[in-house]
Structures are given as C-alpha cells and as structure tokens.
TIDO-690812 format. One record per atom (N, C-alpha, C): x negated, y negated, z; residue in three letters. Coordinates in pm, whole numbers, padded with zeros to 5 digits, always signed. Each point is the difference from the previous one (the first is absolute). Example, Ala and Ser with C-alpha at 12.3 -4.5 7.8 and 13.67 -1.06 7.14 Angstrom:
BEGIN
-01319+00569+00780ALA +00089-00119+00000ALA -00090-00120+00000ALA +00035-00105-00072SER -00082-00119+00006SER +00077-00109+00073SER 
END
This chain:
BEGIN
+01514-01882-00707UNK -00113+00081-00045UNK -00116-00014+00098UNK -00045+00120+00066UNK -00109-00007+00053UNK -00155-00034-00059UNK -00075-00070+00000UNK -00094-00012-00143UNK -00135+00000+00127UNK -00079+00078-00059UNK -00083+00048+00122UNK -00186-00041-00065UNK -00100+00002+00054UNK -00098-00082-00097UNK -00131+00112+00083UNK -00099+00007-00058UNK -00094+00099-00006UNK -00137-00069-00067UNK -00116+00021+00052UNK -00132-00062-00049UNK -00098+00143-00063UNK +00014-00040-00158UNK -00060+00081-00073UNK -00192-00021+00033UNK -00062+00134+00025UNK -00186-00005-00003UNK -00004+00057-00116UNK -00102-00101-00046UNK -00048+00107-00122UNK -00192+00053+00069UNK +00007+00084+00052UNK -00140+00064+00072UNK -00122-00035-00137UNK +00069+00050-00110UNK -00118-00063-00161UNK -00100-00110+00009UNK +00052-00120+00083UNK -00022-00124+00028UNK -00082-00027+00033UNK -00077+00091+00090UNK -00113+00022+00116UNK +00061-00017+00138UNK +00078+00041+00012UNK +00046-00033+00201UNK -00064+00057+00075UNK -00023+00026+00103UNK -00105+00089+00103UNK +00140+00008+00091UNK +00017+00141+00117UNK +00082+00000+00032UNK +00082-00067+00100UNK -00132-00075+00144UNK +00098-00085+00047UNK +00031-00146-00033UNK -00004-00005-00147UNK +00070-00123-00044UNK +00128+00078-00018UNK +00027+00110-00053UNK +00133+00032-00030UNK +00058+00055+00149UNK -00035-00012+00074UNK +00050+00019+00122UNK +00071-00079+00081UNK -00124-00151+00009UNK +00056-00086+00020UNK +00140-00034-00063UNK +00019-00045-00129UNK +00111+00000-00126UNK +00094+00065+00099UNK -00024+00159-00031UNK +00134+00064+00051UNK +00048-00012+00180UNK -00079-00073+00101UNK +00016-00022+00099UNK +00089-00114+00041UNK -00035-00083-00086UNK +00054-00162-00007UNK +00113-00014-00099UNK +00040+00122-00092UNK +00087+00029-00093UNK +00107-00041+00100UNK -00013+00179+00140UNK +00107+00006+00050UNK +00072-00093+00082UNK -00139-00113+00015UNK +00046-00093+00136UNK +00130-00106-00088UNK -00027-00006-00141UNK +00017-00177-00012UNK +00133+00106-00124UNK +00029+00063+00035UNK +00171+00031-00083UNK -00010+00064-00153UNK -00144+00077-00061UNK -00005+00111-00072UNK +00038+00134+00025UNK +00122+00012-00063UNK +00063+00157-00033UNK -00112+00131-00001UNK -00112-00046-00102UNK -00080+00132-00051UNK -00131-00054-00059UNK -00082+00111+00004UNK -00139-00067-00070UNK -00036+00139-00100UNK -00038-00015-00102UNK -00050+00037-00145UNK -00144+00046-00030UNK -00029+00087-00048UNK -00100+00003-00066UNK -00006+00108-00130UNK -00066-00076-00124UNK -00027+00045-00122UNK -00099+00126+00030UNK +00014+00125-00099UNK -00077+00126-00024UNK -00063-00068-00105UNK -00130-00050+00018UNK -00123+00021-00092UNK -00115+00020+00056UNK -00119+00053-00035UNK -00096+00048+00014UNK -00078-00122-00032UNK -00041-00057-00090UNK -00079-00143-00034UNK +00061-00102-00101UNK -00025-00099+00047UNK +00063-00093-00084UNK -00060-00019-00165UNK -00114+00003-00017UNK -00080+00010-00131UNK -00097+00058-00029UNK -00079+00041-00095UNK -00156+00085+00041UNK -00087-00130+00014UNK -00001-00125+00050UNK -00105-00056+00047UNK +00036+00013+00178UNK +00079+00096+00041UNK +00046-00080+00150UNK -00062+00138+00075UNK -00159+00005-00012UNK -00010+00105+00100UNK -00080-00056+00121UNK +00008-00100-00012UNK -00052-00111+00156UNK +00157+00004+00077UNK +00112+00013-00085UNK +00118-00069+00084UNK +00108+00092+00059UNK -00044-00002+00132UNK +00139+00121+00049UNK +00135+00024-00028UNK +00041+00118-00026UNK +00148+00052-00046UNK +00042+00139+00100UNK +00048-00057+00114UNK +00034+00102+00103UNK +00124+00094-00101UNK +00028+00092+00008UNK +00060+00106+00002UNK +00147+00007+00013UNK +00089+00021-00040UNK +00122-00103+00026UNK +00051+00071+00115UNK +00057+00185-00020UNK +00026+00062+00081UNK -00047-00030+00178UNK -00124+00006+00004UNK -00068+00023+00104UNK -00012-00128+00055UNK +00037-00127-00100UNK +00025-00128+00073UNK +00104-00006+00066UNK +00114+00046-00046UNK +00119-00014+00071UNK -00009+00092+00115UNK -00042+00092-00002UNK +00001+00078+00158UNK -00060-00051+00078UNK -00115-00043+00021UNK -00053-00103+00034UNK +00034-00145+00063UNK +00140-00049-00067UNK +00066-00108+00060UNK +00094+00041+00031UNK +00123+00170-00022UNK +00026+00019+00008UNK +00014+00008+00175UNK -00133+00055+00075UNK -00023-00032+00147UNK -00002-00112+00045UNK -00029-00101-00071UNK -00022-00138+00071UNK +00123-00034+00032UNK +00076+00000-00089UNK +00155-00081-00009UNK +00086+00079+00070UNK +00142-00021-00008UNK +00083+00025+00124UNK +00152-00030-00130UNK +00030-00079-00040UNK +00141-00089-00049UNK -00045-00005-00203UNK -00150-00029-00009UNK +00022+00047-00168UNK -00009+00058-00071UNK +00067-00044-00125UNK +00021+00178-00081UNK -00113-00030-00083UNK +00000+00139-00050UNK -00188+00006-00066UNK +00091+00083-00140UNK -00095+00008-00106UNK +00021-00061-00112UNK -00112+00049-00105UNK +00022+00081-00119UNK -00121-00033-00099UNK +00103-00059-00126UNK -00078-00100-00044UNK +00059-00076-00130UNK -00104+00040-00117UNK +00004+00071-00063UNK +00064+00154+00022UNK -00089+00084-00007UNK +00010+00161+00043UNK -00114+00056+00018UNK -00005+00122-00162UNK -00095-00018-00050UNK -00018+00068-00150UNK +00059+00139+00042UNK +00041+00082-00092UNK +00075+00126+00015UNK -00152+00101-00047UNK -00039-00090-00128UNK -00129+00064-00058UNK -00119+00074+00130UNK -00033-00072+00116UNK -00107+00013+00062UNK +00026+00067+00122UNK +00115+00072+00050UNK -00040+00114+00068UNK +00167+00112-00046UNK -00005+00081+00068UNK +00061+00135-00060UNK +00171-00003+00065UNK +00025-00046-00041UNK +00239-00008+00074UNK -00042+00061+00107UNK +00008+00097+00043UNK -00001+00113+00129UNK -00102-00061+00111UNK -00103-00054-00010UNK -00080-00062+00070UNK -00006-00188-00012UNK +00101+00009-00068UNK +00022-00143+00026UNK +00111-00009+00079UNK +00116+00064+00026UNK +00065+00034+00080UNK -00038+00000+00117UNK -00077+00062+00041UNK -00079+00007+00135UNK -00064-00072+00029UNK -00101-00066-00076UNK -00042-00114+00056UNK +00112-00086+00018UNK +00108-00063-00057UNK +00105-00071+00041UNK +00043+00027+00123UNK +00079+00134+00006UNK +00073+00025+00132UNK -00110-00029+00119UNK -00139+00037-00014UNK -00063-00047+00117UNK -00033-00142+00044UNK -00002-00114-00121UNK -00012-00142+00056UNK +00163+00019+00004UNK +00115+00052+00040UNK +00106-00050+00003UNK +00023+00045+00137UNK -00079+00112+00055UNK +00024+00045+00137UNK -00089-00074+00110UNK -00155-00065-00079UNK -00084-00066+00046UNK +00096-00162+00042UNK +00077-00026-00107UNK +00089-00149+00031UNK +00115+00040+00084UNK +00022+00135-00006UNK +00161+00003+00081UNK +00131-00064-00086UNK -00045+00049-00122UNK +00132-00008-00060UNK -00017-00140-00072UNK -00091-00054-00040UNK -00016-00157-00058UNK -00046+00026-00187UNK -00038+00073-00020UNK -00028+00016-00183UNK +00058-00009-00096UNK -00013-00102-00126UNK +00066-00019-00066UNK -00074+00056-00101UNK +00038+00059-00120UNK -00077+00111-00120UNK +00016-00049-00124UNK -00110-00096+00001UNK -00023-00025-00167UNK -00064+00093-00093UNK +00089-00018-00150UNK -00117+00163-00027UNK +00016-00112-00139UNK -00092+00046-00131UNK +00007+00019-00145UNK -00051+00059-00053UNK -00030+00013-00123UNK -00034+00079-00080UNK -00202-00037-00022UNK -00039-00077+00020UNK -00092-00046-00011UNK -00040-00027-00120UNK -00080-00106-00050UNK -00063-00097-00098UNK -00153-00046-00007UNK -00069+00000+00094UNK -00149-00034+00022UNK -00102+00064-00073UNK -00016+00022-00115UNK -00083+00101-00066UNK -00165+00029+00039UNK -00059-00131+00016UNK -00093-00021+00072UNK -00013+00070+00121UNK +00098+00052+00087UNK -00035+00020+00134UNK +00006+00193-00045UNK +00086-00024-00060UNK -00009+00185-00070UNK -00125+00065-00099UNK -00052-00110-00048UNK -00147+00080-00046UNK -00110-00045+00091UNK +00032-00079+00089UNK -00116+00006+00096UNK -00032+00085+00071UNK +00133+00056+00067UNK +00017+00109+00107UNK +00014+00145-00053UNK +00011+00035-00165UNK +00007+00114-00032UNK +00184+00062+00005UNK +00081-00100-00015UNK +00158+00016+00031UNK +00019+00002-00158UNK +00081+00107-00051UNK +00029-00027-00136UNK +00125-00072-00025UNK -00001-00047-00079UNK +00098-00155-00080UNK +00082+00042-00089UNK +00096+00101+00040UNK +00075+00022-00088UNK +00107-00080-00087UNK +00028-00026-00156UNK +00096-00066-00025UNK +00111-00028+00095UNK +00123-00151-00047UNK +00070-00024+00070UNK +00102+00062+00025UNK +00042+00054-00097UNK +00140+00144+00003UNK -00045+00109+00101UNK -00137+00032+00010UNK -00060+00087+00091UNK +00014-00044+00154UNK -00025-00095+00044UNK -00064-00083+00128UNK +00180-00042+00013UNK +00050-00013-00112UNK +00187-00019+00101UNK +00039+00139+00029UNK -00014+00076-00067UNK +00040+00131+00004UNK -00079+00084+00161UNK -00135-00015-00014UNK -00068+00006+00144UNK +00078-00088+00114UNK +00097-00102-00010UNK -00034-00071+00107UNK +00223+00024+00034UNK +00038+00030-00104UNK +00157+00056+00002UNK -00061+00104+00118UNK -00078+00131-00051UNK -00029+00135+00062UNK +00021-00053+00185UNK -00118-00052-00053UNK -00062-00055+00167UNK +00105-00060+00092UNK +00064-00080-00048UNK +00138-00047+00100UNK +00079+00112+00025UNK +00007+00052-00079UNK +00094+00131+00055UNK -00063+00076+00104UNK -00110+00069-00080UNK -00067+00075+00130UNK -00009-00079+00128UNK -00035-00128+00044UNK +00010-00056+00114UNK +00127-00014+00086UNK +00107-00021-00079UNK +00090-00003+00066UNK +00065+00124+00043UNK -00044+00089-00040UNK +00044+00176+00002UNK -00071+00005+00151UNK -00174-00013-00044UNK -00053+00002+00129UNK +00018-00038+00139UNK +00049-00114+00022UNK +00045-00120+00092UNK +00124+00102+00061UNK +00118+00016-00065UNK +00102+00050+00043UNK +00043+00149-00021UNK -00079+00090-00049UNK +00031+00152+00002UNK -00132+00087+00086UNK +00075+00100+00073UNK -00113+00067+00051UNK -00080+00031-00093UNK +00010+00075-00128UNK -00104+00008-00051UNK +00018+00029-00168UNK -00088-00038-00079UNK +00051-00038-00143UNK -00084+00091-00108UNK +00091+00049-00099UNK -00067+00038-00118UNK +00001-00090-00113UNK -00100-00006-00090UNK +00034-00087-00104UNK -00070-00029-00106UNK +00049+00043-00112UNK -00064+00068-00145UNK -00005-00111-00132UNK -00042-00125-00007UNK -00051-00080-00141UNK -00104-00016-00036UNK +00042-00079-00089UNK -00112+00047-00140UNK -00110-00078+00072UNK -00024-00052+00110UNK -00151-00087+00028UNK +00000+00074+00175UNK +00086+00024+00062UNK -00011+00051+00133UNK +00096+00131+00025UNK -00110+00043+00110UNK +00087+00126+00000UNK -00032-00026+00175UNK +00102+00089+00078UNK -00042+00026+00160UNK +00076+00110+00026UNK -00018+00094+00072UNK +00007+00093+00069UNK +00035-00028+00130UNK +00131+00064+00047UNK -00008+00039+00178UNK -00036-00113+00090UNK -00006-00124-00082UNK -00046-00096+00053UNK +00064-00083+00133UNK -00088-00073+00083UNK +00119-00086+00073UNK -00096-00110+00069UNK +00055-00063+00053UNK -00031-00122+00026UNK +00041-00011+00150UNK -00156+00021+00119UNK +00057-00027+00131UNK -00137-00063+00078UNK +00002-00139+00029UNK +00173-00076+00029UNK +00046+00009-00111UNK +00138-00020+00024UNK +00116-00115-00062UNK -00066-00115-00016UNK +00077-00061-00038UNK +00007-00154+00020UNK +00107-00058+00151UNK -00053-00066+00055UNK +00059-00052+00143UNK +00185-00082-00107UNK -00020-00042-00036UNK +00120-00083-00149UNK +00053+00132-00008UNK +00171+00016-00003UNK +00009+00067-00102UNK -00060+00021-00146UNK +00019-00099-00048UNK -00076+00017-00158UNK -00060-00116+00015UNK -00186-00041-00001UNK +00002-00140-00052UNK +00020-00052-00095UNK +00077-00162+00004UNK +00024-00049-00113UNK -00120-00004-00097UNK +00037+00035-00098UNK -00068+00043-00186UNK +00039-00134-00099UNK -00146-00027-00029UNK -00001-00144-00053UNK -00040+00031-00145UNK +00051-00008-00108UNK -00039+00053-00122UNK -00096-00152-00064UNK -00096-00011-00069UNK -00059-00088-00064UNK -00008+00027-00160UNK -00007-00159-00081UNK +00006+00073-00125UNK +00116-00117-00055UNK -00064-00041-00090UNK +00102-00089-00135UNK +00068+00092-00116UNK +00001+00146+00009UNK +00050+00020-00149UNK +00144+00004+00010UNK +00044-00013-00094UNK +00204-00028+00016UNK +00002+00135-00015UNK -00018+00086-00054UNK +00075+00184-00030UNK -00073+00067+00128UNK -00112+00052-00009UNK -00039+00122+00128UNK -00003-00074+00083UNK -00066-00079+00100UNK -00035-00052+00059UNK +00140-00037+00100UNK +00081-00073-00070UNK +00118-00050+00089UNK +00080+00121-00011UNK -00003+00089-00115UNK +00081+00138+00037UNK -00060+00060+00151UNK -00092+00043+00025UNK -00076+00025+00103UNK +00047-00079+00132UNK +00052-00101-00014UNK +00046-00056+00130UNK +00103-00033+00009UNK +00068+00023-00131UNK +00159+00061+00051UNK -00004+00147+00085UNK -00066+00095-00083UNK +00002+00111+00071UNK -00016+00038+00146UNK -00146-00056-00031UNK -00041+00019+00184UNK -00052-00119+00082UNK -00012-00118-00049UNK -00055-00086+00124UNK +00111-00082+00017UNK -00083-00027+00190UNK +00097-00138+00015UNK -00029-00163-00002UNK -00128-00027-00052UNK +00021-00100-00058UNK -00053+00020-00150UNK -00036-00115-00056UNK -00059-00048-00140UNK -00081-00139+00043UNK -00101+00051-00088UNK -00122-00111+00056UNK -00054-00090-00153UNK +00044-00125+00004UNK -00040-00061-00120UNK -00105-00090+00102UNK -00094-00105-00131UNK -00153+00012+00063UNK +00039-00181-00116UNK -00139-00074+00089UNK +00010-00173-00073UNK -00053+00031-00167UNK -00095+00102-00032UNK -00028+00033-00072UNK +00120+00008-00125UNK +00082+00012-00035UNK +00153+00007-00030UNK -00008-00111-00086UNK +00064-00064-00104UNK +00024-00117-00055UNK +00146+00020+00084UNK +00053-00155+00073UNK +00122+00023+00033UNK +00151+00004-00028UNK -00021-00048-00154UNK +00097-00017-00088UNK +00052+00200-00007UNK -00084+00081+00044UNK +00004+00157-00098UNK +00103+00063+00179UNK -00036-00075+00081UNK +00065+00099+00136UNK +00127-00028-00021UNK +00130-00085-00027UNK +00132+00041-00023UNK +00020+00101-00060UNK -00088+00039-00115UNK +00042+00086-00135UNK -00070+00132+00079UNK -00116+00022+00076UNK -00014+00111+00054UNK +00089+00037+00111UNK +00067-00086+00099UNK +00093+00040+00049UNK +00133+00049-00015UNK +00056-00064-00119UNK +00120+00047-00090UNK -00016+00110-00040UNK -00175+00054-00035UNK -00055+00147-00062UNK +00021+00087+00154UNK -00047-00029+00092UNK +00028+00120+00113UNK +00156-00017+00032UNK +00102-00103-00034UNK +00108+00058+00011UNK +00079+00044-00065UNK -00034+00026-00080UNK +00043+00104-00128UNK -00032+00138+00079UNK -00153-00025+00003UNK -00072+00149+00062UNK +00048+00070+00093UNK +00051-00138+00119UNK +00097+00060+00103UNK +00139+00052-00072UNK +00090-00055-00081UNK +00082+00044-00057UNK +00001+00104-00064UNK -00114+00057-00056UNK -00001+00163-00066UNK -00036+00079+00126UNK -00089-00024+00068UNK +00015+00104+00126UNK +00089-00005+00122UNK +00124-00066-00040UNK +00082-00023+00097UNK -00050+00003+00171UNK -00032-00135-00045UNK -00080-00090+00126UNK +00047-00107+00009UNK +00058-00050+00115UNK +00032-00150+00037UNK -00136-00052-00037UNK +00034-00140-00067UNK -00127-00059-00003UNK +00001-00101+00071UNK +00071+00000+00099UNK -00041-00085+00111UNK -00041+00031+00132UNK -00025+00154+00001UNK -00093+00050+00123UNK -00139+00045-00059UNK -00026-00097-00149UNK -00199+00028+00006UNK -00033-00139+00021UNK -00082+00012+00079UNK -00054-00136+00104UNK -00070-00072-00186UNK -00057-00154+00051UNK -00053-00048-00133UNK -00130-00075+00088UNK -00112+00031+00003UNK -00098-00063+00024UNK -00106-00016-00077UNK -00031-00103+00049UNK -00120-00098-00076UNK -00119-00037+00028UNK -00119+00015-00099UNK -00176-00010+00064UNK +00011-00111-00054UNK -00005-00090+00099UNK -00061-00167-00030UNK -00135-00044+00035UNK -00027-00074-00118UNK -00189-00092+00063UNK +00082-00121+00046UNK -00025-00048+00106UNK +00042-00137+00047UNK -00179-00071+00055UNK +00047-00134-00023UNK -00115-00092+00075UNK +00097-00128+00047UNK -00016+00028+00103UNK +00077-00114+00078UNK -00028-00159+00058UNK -00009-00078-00020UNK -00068-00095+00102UNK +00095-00139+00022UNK -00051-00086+00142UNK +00105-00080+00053UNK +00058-00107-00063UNK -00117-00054-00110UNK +00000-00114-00077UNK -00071+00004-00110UNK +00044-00093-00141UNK -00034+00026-00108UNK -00189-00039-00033UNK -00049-00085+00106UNK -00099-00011+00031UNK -00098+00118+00028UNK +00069+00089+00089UNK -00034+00102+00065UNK -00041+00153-00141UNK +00062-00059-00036UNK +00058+00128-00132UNK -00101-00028-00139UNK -00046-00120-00016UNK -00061-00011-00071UNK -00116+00039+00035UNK -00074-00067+00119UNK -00113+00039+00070UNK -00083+00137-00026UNK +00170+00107+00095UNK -00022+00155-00068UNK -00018+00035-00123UNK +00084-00042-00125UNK +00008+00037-00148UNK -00096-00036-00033UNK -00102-00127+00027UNK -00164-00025-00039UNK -00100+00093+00041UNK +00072+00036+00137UNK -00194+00071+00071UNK +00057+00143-00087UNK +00097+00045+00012UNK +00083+00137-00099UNK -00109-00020-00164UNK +00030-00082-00057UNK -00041+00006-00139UNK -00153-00039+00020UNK -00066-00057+00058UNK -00110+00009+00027UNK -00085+00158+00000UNK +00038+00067+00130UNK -00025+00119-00014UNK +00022+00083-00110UNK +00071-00021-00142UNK +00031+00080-00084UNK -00098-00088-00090UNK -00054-00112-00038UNK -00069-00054-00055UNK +00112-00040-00111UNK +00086-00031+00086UNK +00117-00056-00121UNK +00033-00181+00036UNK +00055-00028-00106UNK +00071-00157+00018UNK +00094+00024+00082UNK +00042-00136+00067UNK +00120+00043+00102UNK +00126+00009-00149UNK +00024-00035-00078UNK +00097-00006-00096UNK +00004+00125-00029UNK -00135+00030-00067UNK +00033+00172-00032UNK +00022+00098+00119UNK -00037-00013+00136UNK +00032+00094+00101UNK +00188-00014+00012UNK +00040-00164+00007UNK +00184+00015+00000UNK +00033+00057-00141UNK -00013+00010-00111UNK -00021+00090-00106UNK +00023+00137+00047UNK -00087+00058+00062UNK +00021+00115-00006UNK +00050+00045+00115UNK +00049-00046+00104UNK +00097+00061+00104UNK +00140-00098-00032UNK +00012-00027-00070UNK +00146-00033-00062UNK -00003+00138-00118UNK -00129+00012-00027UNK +00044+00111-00109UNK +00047+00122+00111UNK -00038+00023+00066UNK -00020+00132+00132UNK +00122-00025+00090UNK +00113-00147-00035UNK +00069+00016+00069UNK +00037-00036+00133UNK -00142-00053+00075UNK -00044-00018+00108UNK +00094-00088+00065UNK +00052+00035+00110UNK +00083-00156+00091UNK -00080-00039+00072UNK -00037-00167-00066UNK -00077-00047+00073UNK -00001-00146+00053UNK -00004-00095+00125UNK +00054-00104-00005UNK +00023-00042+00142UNK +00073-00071+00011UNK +00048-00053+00198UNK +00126+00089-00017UNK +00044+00010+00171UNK +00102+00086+00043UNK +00145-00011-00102UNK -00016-00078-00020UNK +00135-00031-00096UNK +00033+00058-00135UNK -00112-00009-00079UNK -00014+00050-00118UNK -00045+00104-00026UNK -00030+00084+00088UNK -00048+00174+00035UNK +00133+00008+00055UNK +00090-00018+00055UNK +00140+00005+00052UNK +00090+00041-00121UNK -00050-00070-00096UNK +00103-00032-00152UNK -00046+00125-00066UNK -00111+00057-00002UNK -00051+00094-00050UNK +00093+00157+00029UNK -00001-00018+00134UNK +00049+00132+00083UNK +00155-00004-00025UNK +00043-00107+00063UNK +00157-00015-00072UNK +00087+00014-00108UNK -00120+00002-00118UNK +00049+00075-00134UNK +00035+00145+00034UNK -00090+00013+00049UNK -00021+00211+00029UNK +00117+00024+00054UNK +00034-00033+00154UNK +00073+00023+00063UNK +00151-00010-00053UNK +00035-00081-00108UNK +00121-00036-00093UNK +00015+00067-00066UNK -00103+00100-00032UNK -00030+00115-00107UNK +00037+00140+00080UNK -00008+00009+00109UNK +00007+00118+00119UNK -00117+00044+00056UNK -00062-00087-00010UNK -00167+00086+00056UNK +00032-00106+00166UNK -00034+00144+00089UNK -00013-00015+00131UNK -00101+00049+00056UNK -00094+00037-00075UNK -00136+00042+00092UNK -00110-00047-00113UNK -00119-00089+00079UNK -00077-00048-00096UNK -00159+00031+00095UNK -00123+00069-00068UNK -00102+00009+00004UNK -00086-00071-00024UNK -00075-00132+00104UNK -00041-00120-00052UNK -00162+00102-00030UNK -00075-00088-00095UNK -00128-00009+00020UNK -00055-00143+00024UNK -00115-00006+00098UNK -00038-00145-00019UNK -00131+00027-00014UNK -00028-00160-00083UNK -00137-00040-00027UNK -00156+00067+00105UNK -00041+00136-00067UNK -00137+00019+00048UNK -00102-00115-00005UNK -00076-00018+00141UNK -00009+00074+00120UNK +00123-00130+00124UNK +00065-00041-00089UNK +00047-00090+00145UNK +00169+00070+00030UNK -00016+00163-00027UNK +00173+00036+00021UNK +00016-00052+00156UNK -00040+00007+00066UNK +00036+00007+00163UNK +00081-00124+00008UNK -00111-00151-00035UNK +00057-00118+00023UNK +00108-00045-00128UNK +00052+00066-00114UNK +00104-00063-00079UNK +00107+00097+00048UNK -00020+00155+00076UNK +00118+00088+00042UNK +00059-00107+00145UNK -00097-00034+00042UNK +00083-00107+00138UNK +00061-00128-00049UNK -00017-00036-00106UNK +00058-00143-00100UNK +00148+00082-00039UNK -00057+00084-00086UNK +00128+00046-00066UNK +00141+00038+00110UNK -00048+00060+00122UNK +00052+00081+00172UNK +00081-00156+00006UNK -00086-00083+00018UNK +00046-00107+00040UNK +00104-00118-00067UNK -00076-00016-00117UNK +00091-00102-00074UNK +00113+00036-00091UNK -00027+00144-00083UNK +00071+00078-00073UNK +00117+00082+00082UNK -00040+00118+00023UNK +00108+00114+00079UNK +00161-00059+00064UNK -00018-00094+00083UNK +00083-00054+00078UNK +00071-00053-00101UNK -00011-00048-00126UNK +00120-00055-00093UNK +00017+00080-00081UNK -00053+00104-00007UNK +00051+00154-00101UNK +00098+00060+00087UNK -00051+00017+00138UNK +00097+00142+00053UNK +00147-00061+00060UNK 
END
C-alpha cells in the first residue's frame, strides 16, 4: 500500500500568507505528498482582528511556488460559489499546478459563515441534494465539450469549461460522516472518502462496512475508493517535551492541563513521542486508509510538520 501524508491549513486560524508558504515550501523538501486548506471565511464572530485567506486563491498562489505538491481543499463548501464556476476556478489552479489538484468538496455546515455573508442555509436534504447536482455538473464540465443540465437547484446551458483540467479528471475527495447520502455519493462519483479525528473511532469500521454496501449497490469495486483521513497530531521527542507543550497549550485556553488532555482525547487527537503517534496511524492504515491530512498545533505547524517529516513518515511509508 502506498500511504501518502499531506499537511492540513486551516487559514481560520489567523495565518498570513508567507507562513503558509513557507509550510508548503519545506512540505516539499522534507517528503510531504500534498498540502490542504479548509473553505472558511472566519473562524467565529469575535475573529475580525484574525486573518482567513481565501482558500481558492490560496492554493493558486502556492500552486506557483511549488513544483512536486499536490494542492488540496479539505473541503471546499458546495454552498458558497455556483458548480459551473467552481469548475473553473478548479481547472485553473490545476493548469496553474500542471496537473497537481486534488478536489475536496461537501455539502457544507458552517451556519455562521452563511448568515454573515448573506449565503442561504438551506436544510440538510437540500445542501446534499445541491451538492449530488454540483458533482455532476463538474465532472460533465472537466470532460465534455460542452454541457446541458436541468435540476431542481442548478440549471446550465451550452456550458463548458476551458481550460480543462491539465489531470484527466482530478481526483474528487468527498467529505462527510453520514452512512446513507453521503457515502452513496462516493460510491458514485469520488475517488476517495475523507473521514476527519472529529469521528468517535469506534463508528469508522461500521461507516466503512456502510460505503461497502454503497459500493455494492452501485456496482463499484470497493477497493478502488481511496480511504483518507484528517488527523490533529502533536508530536514531540520526549515525554518531557510533550508535557511542556500540553501546559503552555492549556494555558492559552485558560484550561487545566487535565482538562485540556480531556478534551483532545475527546477530539481524538494523536498526541505523544514518535512511537505512540505511530500506534495511532497504524490503526488507520489496518483499516485501509492510505492517505492522511495532518493538521498541526497553530501557530507552531512548520516546526511539529518537520518532527512529524522526521520521526513519524519514515515508519509509516
């Protein structure tokens, strides 16, 4: 199994851009596959001191810098711009990378960011039903000269999409825990499935048994949909080292260090020396997940992505 590893940004955080530059520069040197970034607009309504670059326009953006990684949204809301022009913006960071884009999409969930901006919030049957439409139309776009196409939330005309995409098709990353639409949806059309630390982990066997069923009604091998994974990791060399971090961590939250391991054991978090973040990933990988989306601890991603490069990767791959 090829098992390939990727550094999730969340831009929400406050990053400015050549910190994420740096990140994705030093990604490519030290043996990262791909680098990530989340579609949100702000992280809370107190965060209007704190920058949230743009996700699209971030990746084109590094899209020039880089040369060897693949770029990535984990995942980009379906809600906040229109199938037909999300298309296009894709195919162009995909012609801008030369063929490097990987296409996270969902249905979107942020309610907050939809009455801020004036985006309406349609129920959830609505926003799957919008976001079924939308995969289709994209992939119509990508690969037909030119497309008609008539549902109940989108319609297009005569449409087409030029560029292409440099990819034949880029790989289509579906996001999303529900066992019925959701993994139906990526039987249908994507090629991977993206489960997230967020997850209780006892529930991912039973959702995977659910998409292969899913693959089984749409007569789909279910062993050509990739299985990847958004992990929070915090890494460090020694248990000394680790505590240090988990104090100045709960500090900043104005928490006990007890209640801060509290709640990233609740969140799932792998956290620990090289060994026991090792044990973490090795469950996954026993499970079939070969592509994993780290996030690390804001603001020190740079120096735990060269820990993780270093002490981690080399006993995964």
């Amino acid at each position: 199994m090829n098992i390939r590893f990727g550094i999730q940004i969340e831009p929400q955080l406050g990053f400015n851009y050549d910190t994420v530059e740096k990140i994705a520069l030093n990604a490519e040197k030290v043996g990262y596959d791909s680098i990530w970034a989340s579609d949100h607009f702000f992280l809370d309504q107190k965060s209007e001191e704190k920058n949230c670059m743009e996700a699209w326009t971030l990746l084109a953006a590094i899209a020039a810098k880089t040369n060897t990684l693949r770029l990535g949204t984990l995942v980009t809301c379906n809600s906040y711009r229109y199938p037909a022009v999300l298309a296009k913006m894709a195919a162009t960071v995909d012609m801008i990378s030369n063929g490097r884009l990987e296409f996270g999409i969902g249905a979107g969930w942020k309610e907050i960011e939809y009455i801020a901006y004036g985006i309406s919030f349609p129920s959830v049957k609505d926003r799957m039903d919008q976001l079924e439409e939308s995969i289709q139309i994209i992939k119509k776009l990508w690969t037909e000269p030119k497309v008609n196409f008539d549902g109940n939330h989108y319609q297009i005309k005569e449409a087409f999409s030029a560029p292409k995409p440099m990819q034949q098709l880029p790989p289509i990353f579906i996001g999303g825990t529900g066992k019925k639409r959701i993994l139906n949806m990526v039987a249908k059309y994507a090629d991977y499935c993206n489960f997230g630390w967020f997850l209780d982990p006892k529930t991912i066997p039973e959702l995977l048994n659910a998409l292969k069923q899913h693959c089984k009604d749409e007569n789909r091998d279910y062993e050509t949909v990739g299985k990847s994974y958004f992990a929070s990791v915090i890494v460090t060399e020694t248990e000394d080292e680790l505590d240090k971090i988990l104090a100045e961590r709960a500090k900043l939250r104005n928490m006990s260090l007890e209640g801060y391991k509290k709640s990233i054991n609740n969140l799932n978090v792998f956290y620990g020396t090289p060994e026991v973040v090792q044990q973490g990933f090795d469950h996954l990988i026993d499970l079939g997940f070969d592509y994993f989306q780290i996030m690390f601890p804001y603001p020190s991603d740079y120096e735990q992505s060269n820990k993780f490069a270093k002490f981690v990767i080399p006993k995964l791959k």
